[in-house]
N, C-alpha and C positions, 0 to 999 in steps of 0.2 A: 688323419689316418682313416675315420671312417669313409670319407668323400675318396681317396683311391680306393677302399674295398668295395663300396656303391659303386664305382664307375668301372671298377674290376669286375663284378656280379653280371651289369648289366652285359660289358663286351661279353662275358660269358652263357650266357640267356643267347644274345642276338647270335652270334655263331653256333648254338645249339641249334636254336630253331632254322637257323638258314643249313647248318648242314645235312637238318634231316629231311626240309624240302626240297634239298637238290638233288637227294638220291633216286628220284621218280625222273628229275631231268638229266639226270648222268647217264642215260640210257642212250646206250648208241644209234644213231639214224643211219636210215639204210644211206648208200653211198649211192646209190644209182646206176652201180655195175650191172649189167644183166646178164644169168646164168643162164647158158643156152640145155634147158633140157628140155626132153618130151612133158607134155599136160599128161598127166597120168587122172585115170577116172573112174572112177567107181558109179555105174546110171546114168554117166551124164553128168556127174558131182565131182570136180577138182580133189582129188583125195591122194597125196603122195605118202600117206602113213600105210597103207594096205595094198597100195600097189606099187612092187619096186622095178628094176628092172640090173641087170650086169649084163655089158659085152663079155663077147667070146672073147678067152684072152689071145688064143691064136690065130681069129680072127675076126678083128674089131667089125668087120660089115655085118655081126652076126648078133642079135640084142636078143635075151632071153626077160621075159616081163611072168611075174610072179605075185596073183595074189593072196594076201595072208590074214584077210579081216573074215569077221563074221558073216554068216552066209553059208548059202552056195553058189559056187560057181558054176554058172549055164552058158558062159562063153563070153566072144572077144569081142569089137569093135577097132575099128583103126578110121584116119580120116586120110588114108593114102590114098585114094580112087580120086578122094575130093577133091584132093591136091593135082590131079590130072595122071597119075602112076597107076600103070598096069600090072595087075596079078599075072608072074610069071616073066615078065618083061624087066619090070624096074626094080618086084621086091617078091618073095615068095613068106607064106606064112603057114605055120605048124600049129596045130595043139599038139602038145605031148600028152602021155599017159599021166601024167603029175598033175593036167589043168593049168601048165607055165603056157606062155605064148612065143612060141620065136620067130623073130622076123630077117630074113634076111635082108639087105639091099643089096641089089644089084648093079643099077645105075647109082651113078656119083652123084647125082642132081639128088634121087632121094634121100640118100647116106646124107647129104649137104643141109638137107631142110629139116631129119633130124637131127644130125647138130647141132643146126641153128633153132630149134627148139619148137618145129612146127608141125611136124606130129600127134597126136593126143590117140594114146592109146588107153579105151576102154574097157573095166571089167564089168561082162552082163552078172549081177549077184541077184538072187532070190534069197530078202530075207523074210522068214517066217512069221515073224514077229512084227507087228506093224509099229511105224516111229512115233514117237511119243508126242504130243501135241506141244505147240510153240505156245506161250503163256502171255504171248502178244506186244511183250515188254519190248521195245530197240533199245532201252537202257543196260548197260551194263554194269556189276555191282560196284559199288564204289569203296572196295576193302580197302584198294591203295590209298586212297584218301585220309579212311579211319586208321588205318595201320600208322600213318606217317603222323598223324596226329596224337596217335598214342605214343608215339617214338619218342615224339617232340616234347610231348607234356612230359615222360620222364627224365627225358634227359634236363631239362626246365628244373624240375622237381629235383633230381639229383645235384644241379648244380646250387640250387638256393639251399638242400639240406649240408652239403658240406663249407658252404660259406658260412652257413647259421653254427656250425659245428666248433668252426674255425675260431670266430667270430667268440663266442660261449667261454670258448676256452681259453682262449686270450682273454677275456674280461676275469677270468676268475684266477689268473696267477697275478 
């Protein structure tokens, strides 16, 4: 009896510990689909959290870009000229009283190339406050690690105190 409750413990230990390090790899990898949006930008900086954008819903050739982060806002950038598209021609662009940007297109070529996600609409921001200094580190913290280790060691720990429990009490009837 003791040799299956040891070989019982242990199967139980190894699927603790192997469940709790799988949950850092059960994380889903990207697929490889690619979302065709505009690069949204804050200076010059990839930033889709402050800078959004919603078509017209009456009509889709018409993109209203909105941003909502800290700062002020001093104005737009676009990279349609870059792209060879003429102001007036292929796209026309607004500020509004709000500080939103809309852009219309005109041509289907450029309507096409923001679709296909090659755009990058810029917000110029003036922040006041200069950014905090980098601490030099490329390491990232390694909570996930200690977390999952703590995880481990409890669930370890919980399964050897109710074996011990089990184990106790059985001996004493």
């Amino acid at each position: 009896m003791k040799k299956i409750l040891s070989v019982l413990i242990a199967v139980m230990m190894t699927v603790s510990v192997l469940a709790i390090s799988s949950v850092a790899v059960a994380a889903p990898s990207p697929s490889g689909v690619v979302v065709a949006n505009p690069s949204l930008c804050v200076n010059g900086v990839p930033n889709d959290t402050d800078v959004s954008y919603t078509p017209d819903a009456a009509d889709p050739t018409i993109i209203t870009f909105k941003y909502t982060g800290e700062g002020t806002l001093t104005g737009w950038e676009t990279n349609l000229e870059d792209l060879g598209y003429v102001e007036g021609t292929d796209f026309t662009l607004t500020e509004n009283a709000d500080g939103s940007l809309t852009v219309k297109f005109i041509s289907a070529a450029a309507l096409a190339d923001f679709n296909n996600g090659d755009v990058i609409v810029d917000a110029i921001v003036d922040f006041d406050v200069e950014p905090a200094e980098e601490n030099g580190s490329n390491k990232s913290p390694s909570t996930g690690i200690a977390t999952a280790a703590i995880a481990g060691s409890i669930a370890v720990a919980g399964a050897g105190f109710a074996v011990l429990s089990a184990t106790k009490k059985r001996d004493a009837e």
